[in-house]
Gaussian input, Z-matrix of N, CA and C with variables (Angstrom, degrees):
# hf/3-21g

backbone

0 1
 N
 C     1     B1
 C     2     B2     1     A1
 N     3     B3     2     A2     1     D1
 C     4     B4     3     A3     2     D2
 C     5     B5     4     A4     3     D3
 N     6     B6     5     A5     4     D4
 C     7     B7     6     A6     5     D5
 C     8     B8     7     A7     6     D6
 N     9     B9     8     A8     7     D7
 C    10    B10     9     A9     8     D8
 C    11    B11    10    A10     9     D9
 N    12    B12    11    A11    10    D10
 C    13    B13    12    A12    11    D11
 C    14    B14    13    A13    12    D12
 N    15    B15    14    A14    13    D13
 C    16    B16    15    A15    14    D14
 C    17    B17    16    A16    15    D15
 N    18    B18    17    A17    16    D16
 C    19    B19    18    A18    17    D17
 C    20    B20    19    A19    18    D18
 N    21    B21    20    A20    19    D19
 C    22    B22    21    A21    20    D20
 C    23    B23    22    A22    21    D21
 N    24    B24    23    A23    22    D22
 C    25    B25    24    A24    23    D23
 C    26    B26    25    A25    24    D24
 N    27    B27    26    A26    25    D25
 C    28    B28    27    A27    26    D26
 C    29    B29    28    A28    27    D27
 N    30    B30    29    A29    28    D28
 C    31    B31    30    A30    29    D29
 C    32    B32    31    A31    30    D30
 N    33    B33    32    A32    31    D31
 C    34    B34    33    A33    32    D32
 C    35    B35    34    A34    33    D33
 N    36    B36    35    A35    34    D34
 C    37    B37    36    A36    35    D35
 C    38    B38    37    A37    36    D36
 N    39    B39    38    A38    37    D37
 C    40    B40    39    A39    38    D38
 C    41    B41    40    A40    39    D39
 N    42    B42    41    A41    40    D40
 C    43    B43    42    A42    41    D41
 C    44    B44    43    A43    42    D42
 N    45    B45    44    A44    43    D43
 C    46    B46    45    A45    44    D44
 C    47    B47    46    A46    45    D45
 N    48    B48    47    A47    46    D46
 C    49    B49    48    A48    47    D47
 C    50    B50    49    A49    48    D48
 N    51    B51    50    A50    49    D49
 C    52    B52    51    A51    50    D50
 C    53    B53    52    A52    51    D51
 N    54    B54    53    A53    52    D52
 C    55    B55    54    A54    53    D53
 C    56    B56    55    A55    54    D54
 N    57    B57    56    A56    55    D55
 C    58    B58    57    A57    56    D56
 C    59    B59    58    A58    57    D57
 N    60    B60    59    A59    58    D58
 C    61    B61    60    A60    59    D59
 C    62    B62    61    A61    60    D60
 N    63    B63    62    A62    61    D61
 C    64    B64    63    A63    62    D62
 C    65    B65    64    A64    63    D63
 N    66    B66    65    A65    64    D64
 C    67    B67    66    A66    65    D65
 C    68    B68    67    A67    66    D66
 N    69    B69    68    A68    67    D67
 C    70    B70    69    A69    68    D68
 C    71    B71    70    A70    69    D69
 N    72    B72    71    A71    70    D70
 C    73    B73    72    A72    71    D71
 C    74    B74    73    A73    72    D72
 N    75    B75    74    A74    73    D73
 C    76    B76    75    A75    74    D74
 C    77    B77    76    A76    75    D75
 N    78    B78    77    A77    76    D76
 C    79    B79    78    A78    77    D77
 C    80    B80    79    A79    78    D78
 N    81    B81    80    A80    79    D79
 C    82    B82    81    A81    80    D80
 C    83    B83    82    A82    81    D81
 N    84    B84    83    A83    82    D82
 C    85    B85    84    A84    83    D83
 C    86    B86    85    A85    84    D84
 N    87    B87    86    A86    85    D85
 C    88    B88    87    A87    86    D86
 C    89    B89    88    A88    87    D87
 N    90    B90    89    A89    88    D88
 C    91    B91    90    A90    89    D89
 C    92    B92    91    A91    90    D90
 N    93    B93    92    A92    91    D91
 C    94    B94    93    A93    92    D92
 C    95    B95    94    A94    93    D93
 N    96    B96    95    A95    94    D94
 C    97    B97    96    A96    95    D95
 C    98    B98    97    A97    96    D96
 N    99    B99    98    A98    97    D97
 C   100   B100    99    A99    98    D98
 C   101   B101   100   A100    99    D99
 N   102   B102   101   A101   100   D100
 C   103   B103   102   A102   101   D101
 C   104   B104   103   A103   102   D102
 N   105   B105   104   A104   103   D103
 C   106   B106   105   A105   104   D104
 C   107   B107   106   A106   105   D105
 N   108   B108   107   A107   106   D106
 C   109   B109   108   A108   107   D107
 C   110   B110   109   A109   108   D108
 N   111   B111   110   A110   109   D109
 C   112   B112   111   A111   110   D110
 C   113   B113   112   A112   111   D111
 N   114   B114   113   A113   112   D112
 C   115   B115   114   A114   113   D113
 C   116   B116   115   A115   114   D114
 N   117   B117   116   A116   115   D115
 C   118   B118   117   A117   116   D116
 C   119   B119   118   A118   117   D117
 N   120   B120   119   A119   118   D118
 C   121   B121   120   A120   119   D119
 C   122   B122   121   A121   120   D120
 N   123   B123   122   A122   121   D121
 C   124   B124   123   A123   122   D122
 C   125   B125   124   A124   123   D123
 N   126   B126   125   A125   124   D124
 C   127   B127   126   A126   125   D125
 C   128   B128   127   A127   126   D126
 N   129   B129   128   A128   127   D127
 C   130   B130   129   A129   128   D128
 C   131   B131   130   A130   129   D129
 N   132   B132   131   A131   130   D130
 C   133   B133   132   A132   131   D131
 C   134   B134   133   A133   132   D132
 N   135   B135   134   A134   133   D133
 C   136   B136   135   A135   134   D134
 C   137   B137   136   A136   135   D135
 N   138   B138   137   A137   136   D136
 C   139   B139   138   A138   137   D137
 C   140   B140   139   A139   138   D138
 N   141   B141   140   A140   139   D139
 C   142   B142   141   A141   140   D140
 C   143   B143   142   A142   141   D141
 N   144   B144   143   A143   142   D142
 C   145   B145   144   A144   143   D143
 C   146   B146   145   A145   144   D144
 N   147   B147   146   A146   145   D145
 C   148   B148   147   A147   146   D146
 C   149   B149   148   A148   147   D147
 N   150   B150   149   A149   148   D148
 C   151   B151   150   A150   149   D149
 C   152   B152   151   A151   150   D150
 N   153   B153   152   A152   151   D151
 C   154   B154   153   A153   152   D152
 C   155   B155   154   A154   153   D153
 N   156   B156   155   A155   154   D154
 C   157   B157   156   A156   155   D155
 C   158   B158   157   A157   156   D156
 N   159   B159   158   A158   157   D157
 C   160   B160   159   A159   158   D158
 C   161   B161   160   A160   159   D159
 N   162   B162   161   A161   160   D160
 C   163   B163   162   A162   161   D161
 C   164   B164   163   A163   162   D162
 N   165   B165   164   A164   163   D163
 C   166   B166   165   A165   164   D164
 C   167   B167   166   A166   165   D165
 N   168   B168   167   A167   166   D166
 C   169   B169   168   A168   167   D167
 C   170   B170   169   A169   168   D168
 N   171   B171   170   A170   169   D169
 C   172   B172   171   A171   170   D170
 C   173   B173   172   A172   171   D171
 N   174   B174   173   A173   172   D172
 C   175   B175   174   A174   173   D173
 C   176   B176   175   A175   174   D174
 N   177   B177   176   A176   175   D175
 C   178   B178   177   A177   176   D176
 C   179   B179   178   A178   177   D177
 N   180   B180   179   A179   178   D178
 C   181   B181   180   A180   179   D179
 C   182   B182   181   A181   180   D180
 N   183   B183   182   A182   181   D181
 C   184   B184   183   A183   182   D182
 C   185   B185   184   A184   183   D183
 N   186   B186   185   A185   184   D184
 C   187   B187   186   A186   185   D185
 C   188   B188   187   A187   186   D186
 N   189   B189   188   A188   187   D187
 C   190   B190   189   A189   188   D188
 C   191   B191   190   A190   189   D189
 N   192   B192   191   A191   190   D190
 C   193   B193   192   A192   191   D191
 C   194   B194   193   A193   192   D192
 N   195   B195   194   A194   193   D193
 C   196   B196   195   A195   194   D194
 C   197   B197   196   A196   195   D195
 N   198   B198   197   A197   196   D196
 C   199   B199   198   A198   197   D197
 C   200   B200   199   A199   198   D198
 N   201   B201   200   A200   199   D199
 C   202   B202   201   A201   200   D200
 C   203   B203   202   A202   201   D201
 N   204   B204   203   A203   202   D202
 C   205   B205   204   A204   203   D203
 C   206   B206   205   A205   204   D204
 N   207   B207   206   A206   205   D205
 C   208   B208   207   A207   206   D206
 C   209   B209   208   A208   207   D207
 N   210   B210   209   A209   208   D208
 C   211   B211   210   A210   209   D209
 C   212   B212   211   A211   210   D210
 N   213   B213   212   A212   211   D211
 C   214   B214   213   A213   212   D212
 C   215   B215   214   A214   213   D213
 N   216   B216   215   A215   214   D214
 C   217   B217   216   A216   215   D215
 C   218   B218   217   A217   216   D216
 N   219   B219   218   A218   217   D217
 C   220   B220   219   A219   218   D218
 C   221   B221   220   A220   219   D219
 N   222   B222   221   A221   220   D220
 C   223   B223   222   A222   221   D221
 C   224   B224   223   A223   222   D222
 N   225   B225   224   A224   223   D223
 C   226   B226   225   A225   224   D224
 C   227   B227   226   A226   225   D225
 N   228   B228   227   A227   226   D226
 C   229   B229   228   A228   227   D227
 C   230   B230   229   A229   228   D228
 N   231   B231   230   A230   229   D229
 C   232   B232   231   A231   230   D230
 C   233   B233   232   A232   231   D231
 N   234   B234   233   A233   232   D232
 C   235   B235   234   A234   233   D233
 C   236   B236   235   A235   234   D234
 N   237   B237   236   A236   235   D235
 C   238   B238   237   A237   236   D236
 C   239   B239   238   A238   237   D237
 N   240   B240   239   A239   238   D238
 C   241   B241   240   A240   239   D239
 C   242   B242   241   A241   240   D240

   B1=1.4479
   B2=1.5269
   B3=0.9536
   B4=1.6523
   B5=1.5816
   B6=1.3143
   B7=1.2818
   B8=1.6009
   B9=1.6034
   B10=1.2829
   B11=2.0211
   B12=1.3274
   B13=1.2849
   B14=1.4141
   B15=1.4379
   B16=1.7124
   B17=1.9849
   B18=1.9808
   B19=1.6357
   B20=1.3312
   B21=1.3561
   B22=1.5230
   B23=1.6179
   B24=1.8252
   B25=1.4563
   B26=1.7881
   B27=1.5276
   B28=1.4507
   B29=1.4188
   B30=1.2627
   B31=1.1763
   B32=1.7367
   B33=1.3446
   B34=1.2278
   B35=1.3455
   B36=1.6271
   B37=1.6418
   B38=0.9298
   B39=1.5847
   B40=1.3845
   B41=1.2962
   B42=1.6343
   B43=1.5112
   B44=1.7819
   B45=0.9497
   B46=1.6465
   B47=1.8853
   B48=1.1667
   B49=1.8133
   B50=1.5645
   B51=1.5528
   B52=1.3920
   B53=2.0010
   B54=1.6779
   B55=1.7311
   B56=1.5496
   B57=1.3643
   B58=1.8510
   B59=1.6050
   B60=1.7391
   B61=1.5425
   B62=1.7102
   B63=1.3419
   B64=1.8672
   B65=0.8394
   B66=1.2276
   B67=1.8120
   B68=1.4164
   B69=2.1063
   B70=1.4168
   B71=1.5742
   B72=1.3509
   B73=1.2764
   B74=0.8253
   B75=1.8387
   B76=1.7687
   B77=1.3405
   B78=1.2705
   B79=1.2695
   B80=1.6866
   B81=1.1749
   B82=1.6016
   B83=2.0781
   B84=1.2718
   B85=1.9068
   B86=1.6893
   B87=1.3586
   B88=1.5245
   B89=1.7905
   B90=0.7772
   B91=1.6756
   B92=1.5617
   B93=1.1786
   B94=1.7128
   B95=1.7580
   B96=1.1575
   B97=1.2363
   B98=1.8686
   B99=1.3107
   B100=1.3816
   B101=0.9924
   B102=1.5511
   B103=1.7281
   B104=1.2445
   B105=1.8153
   B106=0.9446
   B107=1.4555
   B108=1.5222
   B109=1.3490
   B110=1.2152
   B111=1.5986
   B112=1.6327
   B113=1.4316
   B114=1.9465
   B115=1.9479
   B116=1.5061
   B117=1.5114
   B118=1.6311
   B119=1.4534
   B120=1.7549
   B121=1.6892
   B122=1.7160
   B123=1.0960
   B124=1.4958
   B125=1.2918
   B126=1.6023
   B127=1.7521
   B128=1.3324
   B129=1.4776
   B130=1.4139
   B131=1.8390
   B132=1.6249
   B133=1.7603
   B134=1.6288
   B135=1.2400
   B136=1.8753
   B137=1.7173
   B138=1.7865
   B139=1.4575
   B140=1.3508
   B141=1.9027
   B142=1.3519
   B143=1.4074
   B144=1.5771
   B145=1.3331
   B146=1.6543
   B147=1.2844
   B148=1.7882
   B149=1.6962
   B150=1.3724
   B151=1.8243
   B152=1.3041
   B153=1.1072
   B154=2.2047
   B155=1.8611
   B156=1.4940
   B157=1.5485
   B158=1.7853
   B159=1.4644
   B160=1.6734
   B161=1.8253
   B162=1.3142
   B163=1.9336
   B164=1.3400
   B165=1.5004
   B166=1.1348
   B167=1.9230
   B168=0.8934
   B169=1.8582
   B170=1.3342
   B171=0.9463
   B172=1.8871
   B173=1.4447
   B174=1.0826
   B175=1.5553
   B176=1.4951
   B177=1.0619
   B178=1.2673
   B179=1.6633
   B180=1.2659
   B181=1.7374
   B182=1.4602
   B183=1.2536
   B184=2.0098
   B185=1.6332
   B186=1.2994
   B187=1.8742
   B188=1.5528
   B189=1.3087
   B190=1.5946
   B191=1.8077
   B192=1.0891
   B193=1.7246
   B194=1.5703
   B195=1.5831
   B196=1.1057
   B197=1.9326
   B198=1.5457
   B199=1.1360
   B200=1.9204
   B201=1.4044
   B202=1.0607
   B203=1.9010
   B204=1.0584
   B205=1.2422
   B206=2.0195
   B207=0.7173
   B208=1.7806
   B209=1.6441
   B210=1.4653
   B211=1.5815
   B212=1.6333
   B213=1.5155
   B214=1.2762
   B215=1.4753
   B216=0.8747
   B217=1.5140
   B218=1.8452
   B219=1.1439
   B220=1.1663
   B221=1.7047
   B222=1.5203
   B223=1.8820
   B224=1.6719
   B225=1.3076
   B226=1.3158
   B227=1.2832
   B228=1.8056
   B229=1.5013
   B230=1.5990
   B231=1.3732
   B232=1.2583
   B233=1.9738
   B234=1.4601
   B235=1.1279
   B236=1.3582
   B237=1.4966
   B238=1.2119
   B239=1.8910
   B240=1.3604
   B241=1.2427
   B242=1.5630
   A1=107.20
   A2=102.52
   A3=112.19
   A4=130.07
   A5=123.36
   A6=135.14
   A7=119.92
   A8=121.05
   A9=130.15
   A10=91.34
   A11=113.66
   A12=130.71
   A13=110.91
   A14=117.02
   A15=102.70
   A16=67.29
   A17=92.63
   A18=99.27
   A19=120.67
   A20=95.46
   A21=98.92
   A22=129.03
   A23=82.66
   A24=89.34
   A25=120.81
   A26=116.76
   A27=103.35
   A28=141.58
   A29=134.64
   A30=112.12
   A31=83.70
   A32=116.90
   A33=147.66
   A34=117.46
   A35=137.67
   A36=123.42
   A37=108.65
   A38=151.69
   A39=145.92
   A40=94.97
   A41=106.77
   A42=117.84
   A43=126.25
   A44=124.01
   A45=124.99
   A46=98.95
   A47=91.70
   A48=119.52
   A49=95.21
   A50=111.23
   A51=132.02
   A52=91.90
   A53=117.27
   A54=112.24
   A55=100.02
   A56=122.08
   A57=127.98
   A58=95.95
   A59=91.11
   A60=102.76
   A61=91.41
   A62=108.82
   A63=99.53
   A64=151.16
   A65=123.80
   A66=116.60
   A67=90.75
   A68=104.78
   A69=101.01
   A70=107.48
   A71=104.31
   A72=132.76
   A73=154.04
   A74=130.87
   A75=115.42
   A76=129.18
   A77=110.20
   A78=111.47
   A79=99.79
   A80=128.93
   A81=113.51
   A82=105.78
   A83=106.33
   A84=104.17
   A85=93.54
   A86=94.61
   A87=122.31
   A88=108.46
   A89=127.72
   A90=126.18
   A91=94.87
   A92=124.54
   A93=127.66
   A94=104.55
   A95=126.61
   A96=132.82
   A97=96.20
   A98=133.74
   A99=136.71
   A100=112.26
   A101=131.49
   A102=140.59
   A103=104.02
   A104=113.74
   A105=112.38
   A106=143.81
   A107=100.91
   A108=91.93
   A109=130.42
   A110=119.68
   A111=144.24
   A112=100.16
   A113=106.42
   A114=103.06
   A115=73.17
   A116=135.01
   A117=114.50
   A118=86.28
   A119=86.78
   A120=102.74
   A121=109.15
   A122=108.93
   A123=108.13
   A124=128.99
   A125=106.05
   A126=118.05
   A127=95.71
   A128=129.99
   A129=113.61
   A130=124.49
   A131=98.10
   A132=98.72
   A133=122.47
   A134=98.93
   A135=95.13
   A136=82.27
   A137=100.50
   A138=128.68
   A139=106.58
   A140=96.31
   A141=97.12
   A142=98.48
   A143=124.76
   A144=136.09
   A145=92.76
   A146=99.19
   A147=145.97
   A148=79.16
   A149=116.25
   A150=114.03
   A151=113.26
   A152=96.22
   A153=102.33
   A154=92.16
   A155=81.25
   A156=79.19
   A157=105.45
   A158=103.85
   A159=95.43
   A160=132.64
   A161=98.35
   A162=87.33
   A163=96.77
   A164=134.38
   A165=124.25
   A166=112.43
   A167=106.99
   A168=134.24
   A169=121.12
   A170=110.23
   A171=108.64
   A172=115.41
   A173=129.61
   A174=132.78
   A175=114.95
   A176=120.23
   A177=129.11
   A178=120.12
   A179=121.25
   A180=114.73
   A181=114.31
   A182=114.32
   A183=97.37
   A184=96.69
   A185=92.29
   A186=82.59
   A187=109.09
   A188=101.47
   A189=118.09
   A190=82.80
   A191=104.38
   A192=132.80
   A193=109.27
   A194=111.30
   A195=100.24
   A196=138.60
   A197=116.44
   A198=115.08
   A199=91.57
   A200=120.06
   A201=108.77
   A202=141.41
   A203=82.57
   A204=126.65
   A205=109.35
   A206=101.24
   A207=105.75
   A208=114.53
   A209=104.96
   A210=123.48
   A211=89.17
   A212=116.14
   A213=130.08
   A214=127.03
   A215=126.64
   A216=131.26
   A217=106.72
   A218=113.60
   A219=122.61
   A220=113.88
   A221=93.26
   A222=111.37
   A223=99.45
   A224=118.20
   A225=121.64
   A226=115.99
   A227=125.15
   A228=124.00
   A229=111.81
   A230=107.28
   A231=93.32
   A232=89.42
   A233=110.11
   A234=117.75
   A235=118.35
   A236=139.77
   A237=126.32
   A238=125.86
   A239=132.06
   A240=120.08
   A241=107.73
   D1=111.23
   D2=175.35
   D3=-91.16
   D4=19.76
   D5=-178.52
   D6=-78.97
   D7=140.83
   D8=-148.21
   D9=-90.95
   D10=112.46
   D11=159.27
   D12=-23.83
   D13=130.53
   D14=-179.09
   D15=-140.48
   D16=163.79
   D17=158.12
   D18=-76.70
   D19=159.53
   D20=-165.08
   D21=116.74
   D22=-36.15
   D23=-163.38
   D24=-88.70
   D25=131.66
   D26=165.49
   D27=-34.43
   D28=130.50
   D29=-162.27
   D30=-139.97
   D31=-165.84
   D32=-164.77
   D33=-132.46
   D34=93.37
   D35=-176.62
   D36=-88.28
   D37=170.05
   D38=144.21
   D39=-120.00
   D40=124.77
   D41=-178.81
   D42=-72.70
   D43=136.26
   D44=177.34
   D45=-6.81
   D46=-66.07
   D47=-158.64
   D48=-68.31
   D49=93.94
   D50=-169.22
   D51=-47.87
   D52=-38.31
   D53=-160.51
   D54=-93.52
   D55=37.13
   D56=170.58
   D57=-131.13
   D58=135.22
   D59=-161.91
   D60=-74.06
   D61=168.26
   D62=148.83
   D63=-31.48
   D64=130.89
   D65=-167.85
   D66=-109.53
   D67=161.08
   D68=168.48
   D69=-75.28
   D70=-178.37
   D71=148.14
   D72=163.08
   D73=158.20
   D74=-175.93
   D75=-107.15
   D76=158.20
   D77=-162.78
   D78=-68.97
   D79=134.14
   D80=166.57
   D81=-101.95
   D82=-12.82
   D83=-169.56
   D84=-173.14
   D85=144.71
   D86=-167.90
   D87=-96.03
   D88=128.32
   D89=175.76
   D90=-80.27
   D91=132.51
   D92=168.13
   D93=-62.08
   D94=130.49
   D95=176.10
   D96=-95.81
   D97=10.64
   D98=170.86
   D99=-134.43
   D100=156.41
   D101=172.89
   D102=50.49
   D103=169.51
   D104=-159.16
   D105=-69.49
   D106=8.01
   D107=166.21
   D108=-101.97
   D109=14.71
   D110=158.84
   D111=-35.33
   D112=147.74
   D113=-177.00
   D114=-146.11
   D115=-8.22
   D116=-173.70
   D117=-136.97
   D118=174.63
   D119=172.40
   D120=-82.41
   D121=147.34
   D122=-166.22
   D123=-78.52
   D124=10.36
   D125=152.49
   D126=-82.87
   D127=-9.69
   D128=-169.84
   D129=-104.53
   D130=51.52
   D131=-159.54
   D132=-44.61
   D133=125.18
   D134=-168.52
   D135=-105.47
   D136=155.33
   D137=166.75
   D138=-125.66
   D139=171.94
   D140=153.90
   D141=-131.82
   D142=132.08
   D143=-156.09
   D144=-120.13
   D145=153.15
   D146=-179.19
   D147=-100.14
   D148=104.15
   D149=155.69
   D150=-93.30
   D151=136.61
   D152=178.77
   D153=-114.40
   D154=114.75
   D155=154.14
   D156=-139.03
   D157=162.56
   D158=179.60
   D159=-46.51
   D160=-9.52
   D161=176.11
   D162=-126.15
   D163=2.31
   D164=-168.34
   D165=-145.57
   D166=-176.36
   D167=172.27
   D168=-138.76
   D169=101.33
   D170=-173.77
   D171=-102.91
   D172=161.52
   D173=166.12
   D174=-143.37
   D175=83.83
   D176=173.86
   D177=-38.34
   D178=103.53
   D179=173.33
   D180=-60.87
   D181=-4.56
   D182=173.87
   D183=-115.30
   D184=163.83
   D185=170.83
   D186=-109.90
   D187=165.30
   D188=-141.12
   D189=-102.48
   D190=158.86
   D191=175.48
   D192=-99.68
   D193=129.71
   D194=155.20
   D195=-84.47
   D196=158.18
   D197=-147.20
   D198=-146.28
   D199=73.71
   D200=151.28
   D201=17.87
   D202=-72.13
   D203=-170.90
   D204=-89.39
   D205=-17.35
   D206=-170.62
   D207=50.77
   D208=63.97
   D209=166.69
   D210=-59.50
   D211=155.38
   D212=149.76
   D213=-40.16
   D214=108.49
   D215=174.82
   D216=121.05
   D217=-27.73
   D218=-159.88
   D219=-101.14
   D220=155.43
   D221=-177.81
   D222=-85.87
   D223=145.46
   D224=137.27
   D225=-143.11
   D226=-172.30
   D227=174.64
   D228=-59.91
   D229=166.60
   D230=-174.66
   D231=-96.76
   D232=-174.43
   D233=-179.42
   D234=-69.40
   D235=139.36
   D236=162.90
   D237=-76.98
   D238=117.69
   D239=-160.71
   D240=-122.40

């Protein structure tokens, strides 16, 4: 799924710790993939995500990369079922 991240939107985290399933989450702000305030290549959409996990709420201070695939550290779509 190739669609451009807006806030708001549900997303998918995969945590550092390769043996913790996905966590939800929403996007709260978009990294510009153009001009100078770009930090990735622009196949590479970075966020900064609201993480839900069951005992907690997280907010990550860097923004996260997207990862197809759900590499460690990284957001993607969630699955369609």
């Amino acid at each position: 799924m190739s669609q451009t991240p807006t806030i708001g939107r549900t997303v998918h985290y995969q945590p550092i710790d390769e043996r913790q399933r996905p966590q939800a989450a929403i996007v709260v702000d978009v990294v510009p993939s153009e001009g100078p305030e770009a930090e990735f290549e622009e196949n590479q959409a970075a966020v900064y995500l609201a993480i839900h996990s069951r005992s907690c709420l997280s907010h990550p201070g860097a923004p996260i990369r997207f990862d197809p695939n759900g590499a460690p550290g990284t957001w993607r779509w969630p699955p369609r079922v």
